[in-house]
PyMOL commands that place a pseudoatom at each C-alpha (Angstrom):
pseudoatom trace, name=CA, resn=UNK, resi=1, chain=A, elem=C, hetatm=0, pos=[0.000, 0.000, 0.000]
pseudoatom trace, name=CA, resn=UNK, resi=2, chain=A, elem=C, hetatm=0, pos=[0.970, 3.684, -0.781]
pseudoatom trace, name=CA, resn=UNK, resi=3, chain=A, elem=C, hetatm=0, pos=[0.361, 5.420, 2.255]
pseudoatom trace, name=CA, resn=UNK, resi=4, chain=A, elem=C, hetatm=0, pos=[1.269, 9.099, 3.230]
pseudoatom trace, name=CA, resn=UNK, resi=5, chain=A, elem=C, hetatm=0, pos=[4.001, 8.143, 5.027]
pseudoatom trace, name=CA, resn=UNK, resi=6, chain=A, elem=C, hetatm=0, pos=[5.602, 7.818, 1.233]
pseudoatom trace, name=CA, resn=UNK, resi=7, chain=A, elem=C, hetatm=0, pos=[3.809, 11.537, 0.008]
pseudoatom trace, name=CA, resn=UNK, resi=8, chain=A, elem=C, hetatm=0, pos=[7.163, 12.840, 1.245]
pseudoatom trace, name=CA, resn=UNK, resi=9, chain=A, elem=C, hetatm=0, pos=[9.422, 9.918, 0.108]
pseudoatom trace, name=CA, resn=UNK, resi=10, chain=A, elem=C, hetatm=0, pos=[8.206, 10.638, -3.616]
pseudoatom trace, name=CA, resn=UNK, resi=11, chain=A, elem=C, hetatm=0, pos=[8.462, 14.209, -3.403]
pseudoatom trace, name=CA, resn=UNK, resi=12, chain=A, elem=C, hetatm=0, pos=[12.060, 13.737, -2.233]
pseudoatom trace, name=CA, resn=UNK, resi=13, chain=A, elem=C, hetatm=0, pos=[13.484, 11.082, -4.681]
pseudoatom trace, name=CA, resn=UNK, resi=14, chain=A, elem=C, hetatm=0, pos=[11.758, 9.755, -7.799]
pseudoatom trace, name=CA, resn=UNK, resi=15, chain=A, elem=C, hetatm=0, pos=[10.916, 13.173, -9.228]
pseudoatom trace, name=CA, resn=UNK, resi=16, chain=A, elem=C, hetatm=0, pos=[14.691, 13.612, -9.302]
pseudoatom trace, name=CA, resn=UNK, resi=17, chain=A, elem=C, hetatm=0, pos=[15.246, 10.591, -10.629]
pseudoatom trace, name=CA, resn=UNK, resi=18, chain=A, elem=C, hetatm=0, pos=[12.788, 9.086, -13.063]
pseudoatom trace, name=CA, resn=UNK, resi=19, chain=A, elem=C, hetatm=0, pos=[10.286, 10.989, -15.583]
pseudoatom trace, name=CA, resn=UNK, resi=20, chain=A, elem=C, hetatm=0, pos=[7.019, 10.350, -13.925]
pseudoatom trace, name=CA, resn=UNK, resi=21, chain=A, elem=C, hetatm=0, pos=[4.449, 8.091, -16.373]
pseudoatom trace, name=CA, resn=UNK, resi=22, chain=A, elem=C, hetatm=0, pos=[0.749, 9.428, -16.648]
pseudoatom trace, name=CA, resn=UNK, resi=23, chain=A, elem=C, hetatm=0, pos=[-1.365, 6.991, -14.165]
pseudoatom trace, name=CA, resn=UNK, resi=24, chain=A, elem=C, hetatm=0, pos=[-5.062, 6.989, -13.393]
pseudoatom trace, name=CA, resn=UNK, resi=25, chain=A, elem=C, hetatm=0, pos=[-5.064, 6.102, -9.946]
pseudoatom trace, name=CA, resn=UNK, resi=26, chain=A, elem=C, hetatm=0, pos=[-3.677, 8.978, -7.748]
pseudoatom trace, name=CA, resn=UNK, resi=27, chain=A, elem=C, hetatm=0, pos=[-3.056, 6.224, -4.743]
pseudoatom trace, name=CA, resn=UNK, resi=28, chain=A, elem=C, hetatm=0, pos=[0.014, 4.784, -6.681]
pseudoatom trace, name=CA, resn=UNK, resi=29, chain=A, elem=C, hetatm=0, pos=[1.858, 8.004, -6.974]
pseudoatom trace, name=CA, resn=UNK, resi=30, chain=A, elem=C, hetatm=0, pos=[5.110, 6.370, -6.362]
pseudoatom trace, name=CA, resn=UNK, resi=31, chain=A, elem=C, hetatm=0, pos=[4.777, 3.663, -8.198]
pseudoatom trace, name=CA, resn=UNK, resi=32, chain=A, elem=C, hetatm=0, pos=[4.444, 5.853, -10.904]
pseudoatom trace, name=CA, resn=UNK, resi=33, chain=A, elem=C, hetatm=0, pos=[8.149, 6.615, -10.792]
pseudoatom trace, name=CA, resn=UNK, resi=34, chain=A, elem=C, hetatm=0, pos=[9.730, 3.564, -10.312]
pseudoatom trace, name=CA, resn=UNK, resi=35, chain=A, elem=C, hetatm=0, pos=[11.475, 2.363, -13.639]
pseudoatom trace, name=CA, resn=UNK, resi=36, chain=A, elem=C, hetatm=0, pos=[9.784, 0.228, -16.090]
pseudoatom trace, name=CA, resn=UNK, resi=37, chain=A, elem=C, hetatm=0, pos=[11.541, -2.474, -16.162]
pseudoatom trace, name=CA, resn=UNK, resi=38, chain=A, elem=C, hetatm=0, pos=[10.548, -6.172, -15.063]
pseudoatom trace, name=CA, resn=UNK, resi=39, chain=A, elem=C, hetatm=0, pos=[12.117, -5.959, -11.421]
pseudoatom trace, name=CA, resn=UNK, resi=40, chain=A, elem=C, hetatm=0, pos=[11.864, -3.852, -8.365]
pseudoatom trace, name=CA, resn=UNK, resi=41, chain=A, elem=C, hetatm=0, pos=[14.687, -2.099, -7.657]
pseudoatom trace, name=CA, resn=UNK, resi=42, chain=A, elem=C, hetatm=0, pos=[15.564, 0.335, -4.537]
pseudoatom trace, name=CA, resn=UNK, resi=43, chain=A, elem=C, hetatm=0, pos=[18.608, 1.234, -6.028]
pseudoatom trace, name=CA, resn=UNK, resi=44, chain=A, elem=C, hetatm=0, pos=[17.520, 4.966, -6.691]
pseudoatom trace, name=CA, resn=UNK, resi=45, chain=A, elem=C, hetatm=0, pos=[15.886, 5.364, -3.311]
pseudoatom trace, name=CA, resn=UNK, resi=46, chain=A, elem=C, hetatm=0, pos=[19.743, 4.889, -1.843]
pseudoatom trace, name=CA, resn=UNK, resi=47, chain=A, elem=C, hetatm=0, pos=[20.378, 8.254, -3.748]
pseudoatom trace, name=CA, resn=UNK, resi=48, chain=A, elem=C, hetatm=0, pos=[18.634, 10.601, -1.623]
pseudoatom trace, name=CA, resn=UNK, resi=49, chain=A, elem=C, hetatm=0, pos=[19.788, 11.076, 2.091]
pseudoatom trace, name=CA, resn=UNK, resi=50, chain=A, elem=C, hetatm=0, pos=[16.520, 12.384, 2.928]
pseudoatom trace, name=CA, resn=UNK, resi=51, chain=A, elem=C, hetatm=0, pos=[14.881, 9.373, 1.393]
pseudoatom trace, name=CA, resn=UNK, resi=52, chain=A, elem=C, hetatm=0, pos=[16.920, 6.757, 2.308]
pseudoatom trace, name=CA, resn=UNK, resi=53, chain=A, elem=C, hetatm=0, pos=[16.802, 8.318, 5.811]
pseudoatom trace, name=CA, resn=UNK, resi=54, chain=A, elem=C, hetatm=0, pos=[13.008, 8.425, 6.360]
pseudoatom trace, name=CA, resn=UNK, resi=55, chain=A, elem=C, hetatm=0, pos=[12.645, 4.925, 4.588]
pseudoatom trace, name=CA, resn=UNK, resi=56, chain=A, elem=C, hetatm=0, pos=[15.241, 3.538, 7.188]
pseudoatom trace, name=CA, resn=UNK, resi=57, chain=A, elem=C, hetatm=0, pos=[12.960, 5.176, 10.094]
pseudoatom trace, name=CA, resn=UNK, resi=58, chain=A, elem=C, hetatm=0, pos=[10.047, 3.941, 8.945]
pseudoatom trace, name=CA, resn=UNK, resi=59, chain=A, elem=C, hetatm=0, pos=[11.695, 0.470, 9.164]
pseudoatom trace, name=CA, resn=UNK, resi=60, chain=A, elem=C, hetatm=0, pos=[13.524, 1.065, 12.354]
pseudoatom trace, name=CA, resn=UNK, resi=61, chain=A, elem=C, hetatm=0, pos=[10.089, 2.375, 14.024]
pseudoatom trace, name=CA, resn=UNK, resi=62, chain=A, elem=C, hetatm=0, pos=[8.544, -0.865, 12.947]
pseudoatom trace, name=CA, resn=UNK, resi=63, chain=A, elem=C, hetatm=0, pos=[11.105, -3.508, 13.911]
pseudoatom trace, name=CA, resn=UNK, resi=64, chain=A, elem=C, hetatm=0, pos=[11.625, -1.623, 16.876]
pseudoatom trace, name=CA, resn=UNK, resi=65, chain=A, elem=C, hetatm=0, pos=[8.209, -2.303, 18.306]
pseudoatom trace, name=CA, resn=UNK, resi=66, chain=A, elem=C, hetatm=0, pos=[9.058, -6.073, 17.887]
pseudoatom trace, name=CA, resn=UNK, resi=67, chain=A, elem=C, hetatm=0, pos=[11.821, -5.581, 20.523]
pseudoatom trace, name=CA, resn=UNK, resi=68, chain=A, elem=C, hetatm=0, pos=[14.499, -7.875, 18.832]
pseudoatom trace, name=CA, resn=UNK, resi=69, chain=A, elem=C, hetatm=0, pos=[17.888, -8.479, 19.707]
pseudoatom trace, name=CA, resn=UNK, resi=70, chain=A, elem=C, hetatm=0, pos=[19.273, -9.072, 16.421]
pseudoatom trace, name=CA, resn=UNK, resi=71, chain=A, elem=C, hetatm=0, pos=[18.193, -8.272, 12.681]
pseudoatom trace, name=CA, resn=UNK, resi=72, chain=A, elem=C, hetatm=0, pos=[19.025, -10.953, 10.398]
pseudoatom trace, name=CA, resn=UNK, resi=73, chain=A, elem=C, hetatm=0, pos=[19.453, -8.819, 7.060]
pseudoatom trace, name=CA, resn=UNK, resi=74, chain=A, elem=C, hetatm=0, pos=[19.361, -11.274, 3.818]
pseudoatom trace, name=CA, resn=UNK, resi=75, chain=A, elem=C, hetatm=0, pos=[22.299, -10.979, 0.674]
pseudoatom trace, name=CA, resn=UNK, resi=76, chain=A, elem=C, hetatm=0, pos=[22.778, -8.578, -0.653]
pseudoatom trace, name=CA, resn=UNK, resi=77, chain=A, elem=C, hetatm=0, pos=[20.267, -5.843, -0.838]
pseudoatom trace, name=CA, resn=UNK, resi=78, chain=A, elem=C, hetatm=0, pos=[19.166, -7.063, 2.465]
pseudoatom trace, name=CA, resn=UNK, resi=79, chain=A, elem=C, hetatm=0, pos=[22.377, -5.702, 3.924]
pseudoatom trace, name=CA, resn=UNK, resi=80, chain=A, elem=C, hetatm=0, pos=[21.872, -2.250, 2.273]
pseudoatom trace, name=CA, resn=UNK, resi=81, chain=A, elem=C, hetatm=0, pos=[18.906, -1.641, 4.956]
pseudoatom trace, name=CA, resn=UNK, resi=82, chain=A, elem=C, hetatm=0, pos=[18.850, -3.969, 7.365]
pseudoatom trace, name=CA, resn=UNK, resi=83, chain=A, elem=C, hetatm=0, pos=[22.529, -2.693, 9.109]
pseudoatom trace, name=CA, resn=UNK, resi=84, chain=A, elem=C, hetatm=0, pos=[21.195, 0.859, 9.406]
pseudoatom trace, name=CA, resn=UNK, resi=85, chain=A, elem=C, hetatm=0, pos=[17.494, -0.590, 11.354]
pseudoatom trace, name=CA, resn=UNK, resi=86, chain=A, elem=C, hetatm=0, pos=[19.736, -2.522, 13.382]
pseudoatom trace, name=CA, resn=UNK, resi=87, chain=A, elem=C, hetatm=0, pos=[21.752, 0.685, 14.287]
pseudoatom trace, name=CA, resn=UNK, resi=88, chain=A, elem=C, hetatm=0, pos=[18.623, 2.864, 14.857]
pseudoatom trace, name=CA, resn=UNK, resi=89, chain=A, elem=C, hetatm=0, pos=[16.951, -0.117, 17.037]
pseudoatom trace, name=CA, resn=UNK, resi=90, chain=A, elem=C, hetatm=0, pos=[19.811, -0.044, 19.575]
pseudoatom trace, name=CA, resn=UNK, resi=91, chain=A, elem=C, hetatm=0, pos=[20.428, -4.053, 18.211]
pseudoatom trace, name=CA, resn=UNK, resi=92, chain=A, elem=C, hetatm=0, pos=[22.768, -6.434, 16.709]
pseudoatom trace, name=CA, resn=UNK, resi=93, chain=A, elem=C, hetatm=0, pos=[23.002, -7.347, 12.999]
pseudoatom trace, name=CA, resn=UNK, resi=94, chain=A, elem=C, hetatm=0, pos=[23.648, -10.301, 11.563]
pseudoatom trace, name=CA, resn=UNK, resi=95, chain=A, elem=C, hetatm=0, pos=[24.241, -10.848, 7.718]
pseudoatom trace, name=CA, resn=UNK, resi=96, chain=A, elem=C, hetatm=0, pos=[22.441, -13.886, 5.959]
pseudoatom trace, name=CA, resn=UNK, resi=97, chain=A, elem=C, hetatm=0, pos=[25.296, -14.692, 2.950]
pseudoatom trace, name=CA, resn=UNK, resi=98, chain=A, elem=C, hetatm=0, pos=[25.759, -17.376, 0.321]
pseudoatom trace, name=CA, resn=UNK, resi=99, chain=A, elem=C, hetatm=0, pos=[28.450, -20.259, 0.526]
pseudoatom trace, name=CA, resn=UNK, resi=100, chain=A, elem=C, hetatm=0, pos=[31.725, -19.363, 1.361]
pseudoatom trace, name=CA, resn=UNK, resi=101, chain=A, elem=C, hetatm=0, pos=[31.713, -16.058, 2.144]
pseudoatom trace, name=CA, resn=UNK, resi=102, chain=A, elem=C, hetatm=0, pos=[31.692, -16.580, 6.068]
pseudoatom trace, name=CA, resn=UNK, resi=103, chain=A, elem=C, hetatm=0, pos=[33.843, -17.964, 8.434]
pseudoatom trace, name=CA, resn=UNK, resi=104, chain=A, elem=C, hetatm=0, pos=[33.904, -21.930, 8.381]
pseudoatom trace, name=CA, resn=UNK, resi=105, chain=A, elem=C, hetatm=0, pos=[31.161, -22.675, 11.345]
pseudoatom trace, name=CA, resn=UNK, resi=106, chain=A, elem=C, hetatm=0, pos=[28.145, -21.766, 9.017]
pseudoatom trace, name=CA, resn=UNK, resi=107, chain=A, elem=C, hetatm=0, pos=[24.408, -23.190, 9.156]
pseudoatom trace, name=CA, resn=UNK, resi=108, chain=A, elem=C, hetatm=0, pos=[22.693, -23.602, 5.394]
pseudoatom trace, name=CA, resn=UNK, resi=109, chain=A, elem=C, hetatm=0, pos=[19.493, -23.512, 4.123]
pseudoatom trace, name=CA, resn=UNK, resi=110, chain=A, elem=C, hetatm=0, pos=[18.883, -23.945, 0.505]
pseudoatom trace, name=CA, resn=UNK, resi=111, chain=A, elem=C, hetatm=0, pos=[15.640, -22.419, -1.105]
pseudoatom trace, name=CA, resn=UNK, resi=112, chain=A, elem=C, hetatm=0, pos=[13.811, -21.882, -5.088]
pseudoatom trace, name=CA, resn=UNK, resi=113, chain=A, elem=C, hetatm=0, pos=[14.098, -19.315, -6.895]
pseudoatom trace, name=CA, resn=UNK, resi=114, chain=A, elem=C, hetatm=0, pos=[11.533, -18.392, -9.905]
pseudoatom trace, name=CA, resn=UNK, resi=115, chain=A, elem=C, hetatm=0, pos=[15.023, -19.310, -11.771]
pseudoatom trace, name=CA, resn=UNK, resi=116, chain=A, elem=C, hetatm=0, pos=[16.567, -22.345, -10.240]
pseudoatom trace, name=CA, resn=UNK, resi=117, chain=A, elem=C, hetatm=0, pos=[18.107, -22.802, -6.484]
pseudoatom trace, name=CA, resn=UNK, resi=118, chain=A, elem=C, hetatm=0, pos=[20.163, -21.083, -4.389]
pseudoatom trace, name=CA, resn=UNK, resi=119, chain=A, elem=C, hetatm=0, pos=[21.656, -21.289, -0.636]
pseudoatom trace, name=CA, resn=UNK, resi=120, chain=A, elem=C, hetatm=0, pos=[22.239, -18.613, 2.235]
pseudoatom trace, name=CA, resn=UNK, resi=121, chain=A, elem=C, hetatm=0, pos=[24.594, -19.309, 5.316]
pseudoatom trace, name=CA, resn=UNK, resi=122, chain=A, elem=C, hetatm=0, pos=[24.641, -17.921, 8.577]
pseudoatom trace, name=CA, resn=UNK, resi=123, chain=A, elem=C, hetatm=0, pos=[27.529, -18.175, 11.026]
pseudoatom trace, name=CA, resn=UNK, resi=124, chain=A, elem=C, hetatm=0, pos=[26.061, -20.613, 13.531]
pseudoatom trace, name=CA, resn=UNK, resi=125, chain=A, elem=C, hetatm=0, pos=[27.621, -18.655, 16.688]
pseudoatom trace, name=CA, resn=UNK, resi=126, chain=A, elem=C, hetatm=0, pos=[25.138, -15.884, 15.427]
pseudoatom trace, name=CA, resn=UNK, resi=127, chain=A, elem=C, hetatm=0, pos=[21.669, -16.284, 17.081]
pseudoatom trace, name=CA, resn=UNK, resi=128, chain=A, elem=C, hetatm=0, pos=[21.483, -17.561, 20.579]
pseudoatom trace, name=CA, resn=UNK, resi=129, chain=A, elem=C, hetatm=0, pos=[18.974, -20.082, 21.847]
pseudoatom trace, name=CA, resn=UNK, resi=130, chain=A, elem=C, hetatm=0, pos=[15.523, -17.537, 22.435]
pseudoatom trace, name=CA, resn=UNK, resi=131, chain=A, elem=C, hetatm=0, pos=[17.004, -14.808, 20.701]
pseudoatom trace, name=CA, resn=UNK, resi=132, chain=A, elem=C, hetatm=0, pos=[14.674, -12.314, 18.944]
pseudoatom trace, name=CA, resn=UNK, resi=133, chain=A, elem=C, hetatm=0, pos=[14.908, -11.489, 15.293]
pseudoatom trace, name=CA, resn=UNK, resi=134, chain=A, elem=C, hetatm=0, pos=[13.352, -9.560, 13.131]
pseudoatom trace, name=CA, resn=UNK, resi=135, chain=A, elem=C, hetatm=0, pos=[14.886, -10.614, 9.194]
pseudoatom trace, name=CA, resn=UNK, resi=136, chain=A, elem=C, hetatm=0, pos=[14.746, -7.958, 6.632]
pseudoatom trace, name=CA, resn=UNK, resi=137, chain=A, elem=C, hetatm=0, pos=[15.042, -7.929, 2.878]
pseudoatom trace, name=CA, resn=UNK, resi=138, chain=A, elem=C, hetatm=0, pos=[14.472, -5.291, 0.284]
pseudoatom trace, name=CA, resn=UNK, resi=139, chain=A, elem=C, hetatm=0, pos=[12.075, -7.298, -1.887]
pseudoatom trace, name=CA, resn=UNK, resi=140, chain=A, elem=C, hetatm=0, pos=[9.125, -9.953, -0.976]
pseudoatom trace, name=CA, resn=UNK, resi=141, chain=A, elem=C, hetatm=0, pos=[8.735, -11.789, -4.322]
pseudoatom trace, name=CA, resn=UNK, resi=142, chain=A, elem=C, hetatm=0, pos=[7.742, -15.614, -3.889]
pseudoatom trace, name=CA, resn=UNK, resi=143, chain=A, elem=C, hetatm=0, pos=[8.909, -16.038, 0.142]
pseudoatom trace, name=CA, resn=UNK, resi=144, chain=A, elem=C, hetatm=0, pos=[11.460, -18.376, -0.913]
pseudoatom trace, name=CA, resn=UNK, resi=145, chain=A, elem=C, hetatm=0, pos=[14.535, -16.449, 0.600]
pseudoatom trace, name=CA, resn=UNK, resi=146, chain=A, elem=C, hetatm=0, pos=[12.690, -15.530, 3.589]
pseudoatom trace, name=CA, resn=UNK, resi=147, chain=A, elem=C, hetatm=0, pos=[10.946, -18.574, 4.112]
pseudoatom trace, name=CA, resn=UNK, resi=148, chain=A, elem=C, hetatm=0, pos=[14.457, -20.243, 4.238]
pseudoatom trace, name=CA, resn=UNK, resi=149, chain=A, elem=C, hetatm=0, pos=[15.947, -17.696, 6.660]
pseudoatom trace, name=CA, resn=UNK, resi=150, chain=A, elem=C, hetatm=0, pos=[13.434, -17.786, 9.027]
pseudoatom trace, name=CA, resn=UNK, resi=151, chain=A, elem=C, hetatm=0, pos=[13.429, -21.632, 9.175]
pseudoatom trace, name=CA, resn=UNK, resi=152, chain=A, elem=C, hetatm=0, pos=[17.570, -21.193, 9.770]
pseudoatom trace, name=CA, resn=UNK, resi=153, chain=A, elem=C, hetatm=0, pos=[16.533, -18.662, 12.577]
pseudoatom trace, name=CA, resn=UNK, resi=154, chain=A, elem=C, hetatm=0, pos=[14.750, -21.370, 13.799]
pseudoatom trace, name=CA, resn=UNK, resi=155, chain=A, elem=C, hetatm=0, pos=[16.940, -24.298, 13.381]
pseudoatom trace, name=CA, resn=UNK, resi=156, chain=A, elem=C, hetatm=0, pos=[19.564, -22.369, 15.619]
pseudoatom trace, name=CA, resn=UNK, resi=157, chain=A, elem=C, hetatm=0, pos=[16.928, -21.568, 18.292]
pseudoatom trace, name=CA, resn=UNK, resi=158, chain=A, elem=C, hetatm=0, pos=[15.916, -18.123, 17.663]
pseudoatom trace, name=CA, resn=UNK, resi=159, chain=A, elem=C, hetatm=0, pos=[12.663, -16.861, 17.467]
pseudoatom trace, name=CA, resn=UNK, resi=160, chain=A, elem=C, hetatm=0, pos=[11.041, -14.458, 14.415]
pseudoatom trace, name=CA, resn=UNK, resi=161, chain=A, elem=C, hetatm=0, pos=[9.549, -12.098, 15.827]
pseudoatom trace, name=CA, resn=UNK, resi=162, chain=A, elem=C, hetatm=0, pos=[9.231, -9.947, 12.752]
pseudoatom trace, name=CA, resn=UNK, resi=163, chain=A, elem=C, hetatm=0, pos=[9.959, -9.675, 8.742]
pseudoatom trace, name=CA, resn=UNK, resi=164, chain=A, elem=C, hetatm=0, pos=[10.456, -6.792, 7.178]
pseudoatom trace, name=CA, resn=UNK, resi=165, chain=A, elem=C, hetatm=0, pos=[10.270, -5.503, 3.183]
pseudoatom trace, name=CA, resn=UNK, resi=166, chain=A, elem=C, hetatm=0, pos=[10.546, -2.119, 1.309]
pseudoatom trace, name=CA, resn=UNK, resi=167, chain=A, elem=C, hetatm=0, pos=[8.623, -3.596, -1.828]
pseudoatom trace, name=CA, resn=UNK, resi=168, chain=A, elem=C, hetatm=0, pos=[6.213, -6.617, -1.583]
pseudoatom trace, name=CA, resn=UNK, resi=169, chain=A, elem=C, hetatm=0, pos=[5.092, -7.950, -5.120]
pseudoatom trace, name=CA, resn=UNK, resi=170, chain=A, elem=C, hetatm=0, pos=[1.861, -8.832, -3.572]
pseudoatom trace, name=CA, resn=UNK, resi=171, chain=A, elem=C, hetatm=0, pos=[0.828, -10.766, -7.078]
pseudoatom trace, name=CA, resn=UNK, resi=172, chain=A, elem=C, hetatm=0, pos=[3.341, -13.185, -6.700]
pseudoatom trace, name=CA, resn=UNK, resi=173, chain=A, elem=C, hetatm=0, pos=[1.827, -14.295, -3.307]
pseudoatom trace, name=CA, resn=UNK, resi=174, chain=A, elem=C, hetatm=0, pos=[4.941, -14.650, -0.759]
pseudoatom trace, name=CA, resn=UNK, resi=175, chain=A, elem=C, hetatm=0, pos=[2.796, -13.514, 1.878]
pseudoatom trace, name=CA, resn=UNK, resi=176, chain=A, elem=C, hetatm=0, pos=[0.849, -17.182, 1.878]
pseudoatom trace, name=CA, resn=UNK, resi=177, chain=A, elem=C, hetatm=0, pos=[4.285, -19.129, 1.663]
pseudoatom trace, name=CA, resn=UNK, resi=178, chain=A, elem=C, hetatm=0, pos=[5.141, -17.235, 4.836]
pseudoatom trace, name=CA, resn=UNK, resi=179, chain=A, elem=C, hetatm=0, pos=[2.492, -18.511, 6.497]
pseudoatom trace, name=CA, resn=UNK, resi=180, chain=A, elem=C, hetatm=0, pos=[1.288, -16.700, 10.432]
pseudoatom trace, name=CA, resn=UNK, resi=181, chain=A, elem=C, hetatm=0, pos=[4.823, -14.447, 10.264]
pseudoatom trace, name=CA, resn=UNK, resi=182, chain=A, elem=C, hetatm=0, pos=[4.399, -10.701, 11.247]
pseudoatom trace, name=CA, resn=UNK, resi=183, chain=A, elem=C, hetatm=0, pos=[5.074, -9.127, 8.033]
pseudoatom trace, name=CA, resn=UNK, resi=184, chain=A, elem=C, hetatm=0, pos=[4.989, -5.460, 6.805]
pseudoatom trace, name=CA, resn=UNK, resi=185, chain=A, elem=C, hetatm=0, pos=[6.415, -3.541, 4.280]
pseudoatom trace, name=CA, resn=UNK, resi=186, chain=A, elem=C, hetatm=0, pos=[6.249, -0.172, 3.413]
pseudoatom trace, name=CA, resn=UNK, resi=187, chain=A, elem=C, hetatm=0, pos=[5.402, -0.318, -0.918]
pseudoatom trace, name=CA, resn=UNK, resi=188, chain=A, elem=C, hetatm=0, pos=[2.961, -3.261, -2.152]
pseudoatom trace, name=CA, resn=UNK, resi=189, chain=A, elem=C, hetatm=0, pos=[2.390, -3.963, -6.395]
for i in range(1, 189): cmd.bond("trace and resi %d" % i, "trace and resi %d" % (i + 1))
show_as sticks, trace
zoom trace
């Protein structure tokens, strides 16, 4: 949903950024200057400080209410964000990467993609037994990523207590995969 908490957001960045197309429903404002190509991107939302800051906020206000001790903050784009909510929370951050690229004690989960497969790690000295953790990533497409991060959460004895999206591609129905999750995210298509 478009909601005026994004009246200012689009004021600040897309105008700047993208010529606007001509829409017919005044609700999806910023949509309207999003590029046209076949993928969400937030790439041109990291342009603008003011932007970028009052996204972050919104984010941070959110996962704060959730009281977590950790945000769990998927590769790549998940990193982008989900560092600076766990800085405004007061919490820790943990990074969710794929194969290899941690230190050797790692937990796996593998996942789908609309494209083939593909794995994350998380170092498994990360999340304590009880820990809360609220996982962000930039885009909710199919759940797949999510889906498997919250089950690693899980699997290490955490508990998600929240997940977190700039863009949710509502069409594409992630929301059901994720099943009784508290999710929210700030632009829905």
């Amino acid at each position: 949903m478009v909601g005026s908490r994004f009246s200012r957001l689009v004021s600040l960045v897309w105008p700047k950024l993208l010529t606007p197309r001509p829409s017919a429903d005044a609700s999806s404002t910023l949509r309207r200057y999003l590029p046209t190509i076949g993928f969400k991107d937030i790439a041109p939302l990291l342009l603008d400080p003011a932007a970028l800051k009052q996204t972050v906020g919104d984010l941070a206000a959110w996962t704060a209410e959730r009281e977590p001790d950790l945000v769990l903050g998927a590769e790549a784009r998940g990193f982008w964000l989900g560092a600076a909510i766990a800085v405004e929370v007061g919490c820790g951050f943990v990074p969710a990467r794929r194969p290899g690229k941690l230190p050797p004690e790692t937990v796996s989960a593998r996942y789908a993609l609309e494209y083939g497969e593909n794995a994350l790690e998380v170092a498994s000295n990360a999340i304590s037994q009880g820990a809360r953790v609220v996982i962000h990533d930039d885009v909710l497409a199919t759940g797949g990523t999510v889906g498997a991060i919250a089950g690693l959460v899980e699997k290490l004895g955490g508990h998600v207590v929240g997940i977190n999206f700039v863009i949710e591609l509502s069409f594409l129905d992630g929301r059901k995969k994720l099943g009784d999750y508290d999710l929210y995210s700030l632009i829905e298509y």
